[in-house]
Structure formats: C-alpha cells, structure tokens
C-alpha positions in Angstrom: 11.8 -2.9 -11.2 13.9 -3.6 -8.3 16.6 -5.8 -7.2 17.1 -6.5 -3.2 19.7 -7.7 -0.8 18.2 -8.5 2.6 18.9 -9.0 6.2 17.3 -11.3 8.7 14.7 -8.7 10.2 13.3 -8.9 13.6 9.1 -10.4 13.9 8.3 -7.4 16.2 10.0 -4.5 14.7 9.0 -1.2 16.4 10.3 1.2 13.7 11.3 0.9 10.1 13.8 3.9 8.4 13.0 3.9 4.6 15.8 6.1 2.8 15.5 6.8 -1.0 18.9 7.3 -1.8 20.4 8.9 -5.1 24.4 10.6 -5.4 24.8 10.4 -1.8 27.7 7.7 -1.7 30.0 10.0 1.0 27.2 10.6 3.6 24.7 7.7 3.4 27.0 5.6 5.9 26.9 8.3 8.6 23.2 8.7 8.6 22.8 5.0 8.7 25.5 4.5 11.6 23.4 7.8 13.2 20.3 6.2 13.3 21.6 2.8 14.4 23.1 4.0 17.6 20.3 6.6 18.7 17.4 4.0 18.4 19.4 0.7 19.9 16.8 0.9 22.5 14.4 -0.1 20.0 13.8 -2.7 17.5 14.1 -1.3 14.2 15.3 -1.7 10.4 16.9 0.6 8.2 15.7 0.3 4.2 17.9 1.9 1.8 16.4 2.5 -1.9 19.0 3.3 -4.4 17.5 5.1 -7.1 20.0 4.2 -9.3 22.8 6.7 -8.3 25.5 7.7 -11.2 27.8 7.8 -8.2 28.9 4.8 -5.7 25.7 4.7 -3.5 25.5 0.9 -4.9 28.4 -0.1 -3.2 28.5 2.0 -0.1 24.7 1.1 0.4 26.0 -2.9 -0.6 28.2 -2.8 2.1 26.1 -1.7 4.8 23.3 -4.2 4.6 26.5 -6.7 5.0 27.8 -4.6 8.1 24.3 -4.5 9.6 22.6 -7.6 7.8 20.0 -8.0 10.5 18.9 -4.4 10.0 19.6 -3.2 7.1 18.0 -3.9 4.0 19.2 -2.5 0.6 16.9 -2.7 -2.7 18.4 -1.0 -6.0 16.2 0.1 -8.7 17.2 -0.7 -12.4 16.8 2.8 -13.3 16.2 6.1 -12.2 12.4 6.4 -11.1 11.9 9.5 -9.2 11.6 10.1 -5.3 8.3 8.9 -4.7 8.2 5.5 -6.4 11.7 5.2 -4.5 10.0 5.7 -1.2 6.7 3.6 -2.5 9.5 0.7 -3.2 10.9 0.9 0.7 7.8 0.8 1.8 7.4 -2.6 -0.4 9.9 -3.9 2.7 9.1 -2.6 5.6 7.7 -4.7 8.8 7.8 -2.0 11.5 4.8 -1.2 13.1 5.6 2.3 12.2 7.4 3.9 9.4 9.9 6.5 9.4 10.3 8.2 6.0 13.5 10.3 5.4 15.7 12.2 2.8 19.5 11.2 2.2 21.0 14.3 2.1 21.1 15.2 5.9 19.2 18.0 5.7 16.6 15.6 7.9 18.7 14.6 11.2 17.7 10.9 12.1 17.7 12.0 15.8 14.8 14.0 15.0 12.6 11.0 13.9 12.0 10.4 17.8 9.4 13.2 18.5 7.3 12.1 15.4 7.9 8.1 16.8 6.8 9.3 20.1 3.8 11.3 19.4 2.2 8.8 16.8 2.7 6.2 19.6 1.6 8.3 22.5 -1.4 9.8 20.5 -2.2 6.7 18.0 -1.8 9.4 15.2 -1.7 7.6 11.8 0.4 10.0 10.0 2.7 12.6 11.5 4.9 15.1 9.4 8.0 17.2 10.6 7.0 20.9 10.1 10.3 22.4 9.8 11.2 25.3 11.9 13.7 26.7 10.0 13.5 26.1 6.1 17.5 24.8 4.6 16.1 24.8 1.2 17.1 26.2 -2.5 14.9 28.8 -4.1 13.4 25.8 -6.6 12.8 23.2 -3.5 11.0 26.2 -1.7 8.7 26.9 -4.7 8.0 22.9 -5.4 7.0 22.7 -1.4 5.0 25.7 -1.3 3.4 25.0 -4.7 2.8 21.1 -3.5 1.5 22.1 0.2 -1.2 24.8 -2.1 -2.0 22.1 -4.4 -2.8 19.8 -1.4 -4.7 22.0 0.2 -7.4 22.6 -2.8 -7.3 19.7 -4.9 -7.1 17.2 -2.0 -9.3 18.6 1.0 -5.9 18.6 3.0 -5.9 21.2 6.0 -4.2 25.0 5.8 -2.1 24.5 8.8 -0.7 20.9 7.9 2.7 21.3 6.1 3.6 18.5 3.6 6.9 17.2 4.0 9.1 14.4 3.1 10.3 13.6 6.7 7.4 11.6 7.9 6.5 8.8 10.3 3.9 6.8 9.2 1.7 4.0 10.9 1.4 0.4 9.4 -2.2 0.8 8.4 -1.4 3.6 6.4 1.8 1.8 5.0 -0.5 -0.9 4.1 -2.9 1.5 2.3 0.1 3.1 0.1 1.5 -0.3 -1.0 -1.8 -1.4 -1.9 -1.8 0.9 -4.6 -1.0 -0.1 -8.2 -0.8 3.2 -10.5 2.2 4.0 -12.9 2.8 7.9 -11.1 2.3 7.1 -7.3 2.2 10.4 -4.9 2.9 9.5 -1.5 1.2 12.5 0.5 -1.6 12.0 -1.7 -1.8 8.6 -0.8 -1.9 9.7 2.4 -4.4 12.0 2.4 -6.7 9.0 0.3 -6.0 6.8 3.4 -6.6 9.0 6.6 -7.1 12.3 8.2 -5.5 11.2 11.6 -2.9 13.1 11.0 -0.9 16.0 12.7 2.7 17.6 13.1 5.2 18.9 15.3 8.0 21.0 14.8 11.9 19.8 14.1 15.4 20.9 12.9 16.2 21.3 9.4 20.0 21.3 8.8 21.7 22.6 5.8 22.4 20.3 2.8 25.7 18.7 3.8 27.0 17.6 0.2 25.9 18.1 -3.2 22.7 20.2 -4.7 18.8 19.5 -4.8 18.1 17.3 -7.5 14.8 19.2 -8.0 14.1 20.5 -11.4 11.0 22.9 -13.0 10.4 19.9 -14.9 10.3 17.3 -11.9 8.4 19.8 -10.3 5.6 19.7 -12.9 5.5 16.7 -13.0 4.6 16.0 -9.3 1.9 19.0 -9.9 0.2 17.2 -13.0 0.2 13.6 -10.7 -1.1 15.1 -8.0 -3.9 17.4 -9.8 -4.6 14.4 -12.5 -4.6 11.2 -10.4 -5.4 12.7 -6.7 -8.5 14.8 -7.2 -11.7 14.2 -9.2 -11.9 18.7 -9.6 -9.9 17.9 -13.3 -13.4 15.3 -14.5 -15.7 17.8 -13.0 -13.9 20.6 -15.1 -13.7 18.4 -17.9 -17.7 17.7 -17.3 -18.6 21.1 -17.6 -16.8 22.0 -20.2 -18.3 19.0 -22.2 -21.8 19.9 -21.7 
C-alpha cells in the first residue's frame, strides 16, 4: 500500500503533523516551512501522505523530507485511496505524544494547531477538534460536513454541540486505538468516537482555499455516509433485525 522515505525522528517527540496531501505540489512547501518555524520550541515531526497526486506533490514532498530529514517524513501511496485511509497511513508513523491532523490546502493555518496542542496538554483531553469560526467552504464540502456532523450525532452517540472536523489534535492513546484497526473503509472520527469521549473543542481560523478546488464529490460524499452508517453503528443490524422477524 505504501511506500516511505524517512528521517531520523526524535525518542521524545512532543507533537507529530500528519498531512494527507493530494494536487497541492505549489503550497505544501510553505505549510511545511510554516509549521517548522512556529513550533521550533518543541520537538516535533512533520508526516506528509501523498495520496498519489496527478500533479508534482511526489517530488516537492521528496524533497522536503531531504531538506528536513530529521523531521520530516514522506510516505506515498501506490494509488489514490481517499482522505481517511491517507490520514489512517500517517498515523501508521507517528511517535509524538500527541497528533496533529491537518488538511493541505491551507484552508487550516498550522499556527492554529497550538490552541488545540495546548488545551489537550493543559486539560489531558484525548481528542480536541477545531470548530471553525468562520466556515471557507464550497456549497458540496458544507453539505458533506453538515450531513457527517448529523450522521455522527445519531448513528454514533456523538454530542450536538461537538463539531466534526478534519483539523484535529489527537492524543497517543487514541492514535494507538485508530491504528489498531484493520477494516478495508476506515473512518477516522468514527474511530474516534469507538475509542473515547474525552473529547472537546475550541474555536480557530478558517482561511480561504489558497489554490485549486475541493476534491469532494456527491459520490465521495456517499460513500463516507454508507462507512460511517454501515461499519460505525450497530442501528443498520437492529433495522435489519426487525425487518427479518
């Protein structure tokens, strides 16, 4: 499934970046070299999962992990396998004691990773997810998130208020928990709600896509609806009970 170039990473790494990346060959650099300088006051690692890009993420993504070889690994999947077995992959190599979980098209500023960092740490929260305070999203990403955060909240006991997002810190255990899993159509936030309800939020920014357009289709947007409903939640075998008796 994958292929990997890797750094010598620190024993005691404080925080871990995963990154899935896919077409973003003219803006992955900056985010990397972003994050890289704002945390040099901690230990951390930067994981960047090409998801087999039809652009030059391969190369540009190559030539960082030689740049930054002690904190940068790159892993390239032989073919294109979707978001969430991206992120699943990164998670594969990760050693901090917390992991940051972030989108590549710099709609999620790296700066921003520091309140999440700080409040998991401060508050030994397992799980906490940016809650965007202003919403930089395309009609069909809008409808997937609102449709995914519903889903969450009645097929997999997940609470009203907490908002299901892709910018993420998590904490080892629960990285531990998520990589443990062996399915064919992993689902990350319900992997996370399977592993723990010490979970919370806080607010951050939400910049406007800087190149490119969402990759999100109706189709990939059904699909992450059946996973979740089919593989997530046992309401489908009750139904399925009732209607066989």
């Amino acid at each position: 499934m994958t292929s990997q170039e890797q750094g010598a990473t620190s024993p005691e790494v404080d925080l871990s970046f995963v990154i899935p990346v896919f077409n973003s060959a003219t803006i992955i650099e900056g985010i990397v070299e972003r994050i890289l300088t704002e945390y040099n006051d901690l230990e951390i690692e930067v994981i960047l999962v090409n998801d087999s890009s039809g652009d030059q993420s391969e190369d540009v993504c190559c030539s960082l992990q030689r740049k930054y070889s002690s904190r940068c690994t790159f892993v390239h999947l032989s073919k294109n396998f979707g978001e969430h077995n991206a992120v699943l992959a990164g998670l594969n190599f990760t050693t901090g004691v917390y992991v940051a979980v972030l989108d590549d098209d710099g709609q999620n500023p790296p700066e921003e990773v520091r309140k999440m960092y700080e409040l998991a740490v401060s508050g030994t929260w397992d799980v906490v997810y940016g809650k965007y305070l202003t919403v930089n999203q395309g009609y069909m990403r809008r409808f997937g998130s609102s449709l995914h955060n519903s889903i969450a909240t009645m097929m997999l006991g997940k609470s009203k208020d907490l908002y299901l997002s892709s910018f993420k810190v998590l904490s080892r255990f629960v990285v531990d928990e998520i990589t443990s899993y062996v399915g064919s159509f992993p689902y990350i936030d319900g992997l996370v709600l399977r592993s723990t309800r010490n979970i919370t939020q806080v607010e951050v920014e939400h910049h406007e896509r800087v190149v490119g357009k969402s990759n999100y289709t109706l189709r990939g947007l059904l699909s992450l609806w059946l996973n979740s409903f089919l593989n997530f939640s046992i309401i489908p075998l009750r139904i399925a009970a009732i209607i066989v008796t």
